[in-house]
C-alpha positions, -999 to 999 in steps of 0.1 A, spaced: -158 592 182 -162 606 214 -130 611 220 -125 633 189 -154 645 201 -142 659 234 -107 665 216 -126 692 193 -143 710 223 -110 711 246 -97 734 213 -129 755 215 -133 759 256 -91 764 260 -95 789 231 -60 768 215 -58 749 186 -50 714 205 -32 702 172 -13 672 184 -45 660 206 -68 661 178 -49 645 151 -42 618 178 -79 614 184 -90 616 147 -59 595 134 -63 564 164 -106 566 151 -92 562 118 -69 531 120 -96 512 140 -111 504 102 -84 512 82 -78 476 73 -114 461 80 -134 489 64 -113 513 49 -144 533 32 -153 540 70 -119 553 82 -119 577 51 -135 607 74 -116 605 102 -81 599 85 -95 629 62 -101 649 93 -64 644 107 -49 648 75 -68 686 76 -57 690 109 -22 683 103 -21 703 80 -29 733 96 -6 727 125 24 720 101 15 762 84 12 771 121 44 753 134 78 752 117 87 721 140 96 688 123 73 670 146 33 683 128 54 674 96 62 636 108 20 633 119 13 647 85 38 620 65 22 595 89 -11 599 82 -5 606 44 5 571 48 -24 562 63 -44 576 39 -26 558 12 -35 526 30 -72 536 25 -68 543 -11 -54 511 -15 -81 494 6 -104 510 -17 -91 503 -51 -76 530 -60 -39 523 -62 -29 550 -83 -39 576 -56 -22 552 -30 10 557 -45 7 593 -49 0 594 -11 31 571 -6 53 596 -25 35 627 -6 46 606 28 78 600 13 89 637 2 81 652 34 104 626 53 131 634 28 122 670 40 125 666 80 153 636 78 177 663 58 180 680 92 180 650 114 191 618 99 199 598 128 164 599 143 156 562 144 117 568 147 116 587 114 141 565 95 115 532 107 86 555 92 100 565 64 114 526 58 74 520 62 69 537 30 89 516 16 78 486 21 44 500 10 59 512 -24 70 475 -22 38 458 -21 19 481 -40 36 483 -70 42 450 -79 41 422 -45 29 394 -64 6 384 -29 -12 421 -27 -34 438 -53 -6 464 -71 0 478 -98 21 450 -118 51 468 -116 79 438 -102 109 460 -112 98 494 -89 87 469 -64 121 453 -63 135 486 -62 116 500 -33 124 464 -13 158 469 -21 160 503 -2 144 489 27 170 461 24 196 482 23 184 509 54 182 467 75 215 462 67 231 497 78 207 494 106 222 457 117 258 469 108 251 497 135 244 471 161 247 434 153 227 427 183 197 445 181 171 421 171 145 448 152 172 454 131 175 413 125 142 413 123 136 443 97 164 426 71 149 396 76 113 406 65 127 430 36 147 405 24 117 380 25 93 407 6 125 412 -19 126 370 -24 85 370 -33 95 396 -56 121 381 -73 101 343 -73 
């Protein structure tokens, strides 16, 4: 808190907008509860997501636009934490769209691909992972785990030695299987 505190007051006292640093502060105060008490990391995810979203009107950059997927993401993770999975997945598909959007001009970026791959698995286990609360929906959920399945194996046939790419099949193939059980 005191560090999107400060974060708020370098903005005012520099007399510039700090985007990056404040979305940081306000994002990282956010995922602290995210999982244990998503009610509580509703403000502070809110906050970034408001944030965000004025640097991405003020900067054309693809960068504001991959913190503003990010922590649409985030905030579908609180939905979800909360109950509400139909907002969740409207987050998820907000996330999604906007890395469709920056990935058109940049495809190879690794980062974004692993983000966007993220969402996913999140579609995934929301809509119908039979170990999560979702929405009961096995077919989208097989359909979500099998793009992520399919971005592991592209990723492995790129390198057959890099072991986060093992290591991403191997977990989207697992979340496919509990699907499909």
């Amino acid at each position: 808190q005191t560090a999107a505190r400060i974060a708020d007051s370098i903005a005012v006292v520099a007399e510039n907008p700090e985007y990056q640093l404040r979305v940081e502060a306000y994002g990282f105060l956010g995922d602290i509860d995210e999982i244990s008490d998503p009610p509580r990391a509703a403000a502070p995810i809110q906050r970034a997501l408001e944030i965000a979203r004025e640097w991405t009107n003020a900067d054309p950059r693809p960068d504001p636009k991959v913190y503003l997927a990010v922590l649409t993401k985030d905030w579908a993770d609180i939905q979800w934490g909360t109950g509400d999975l139909d907002a969740a997945r409207n987050a998820l598909l907000q996330s999604l769209a906007i890395f469709k959007d920056v990935l058109a001009n940049n495809p190879e970026n690794a980062d974004w691909r692993t983000q966007e791959a993220a969402d996913w698995e999140r579609m995934g286990l929301e809509s119908g992972h039979p170990d999560f609360f979702n929405l009961g929906d096995r077919r989208a959920a097989a359909e979500w785990f099998q793009k992520w399945v399919t971005e592991g194996e592209q990723d492995l046939a790129a390198d057959p030695k890099d072991v986060r790419a093992k290591f991403g099949l191997s977990e989207s193939l697992a979340e496919l299987a509990a699907v499909y059980r």
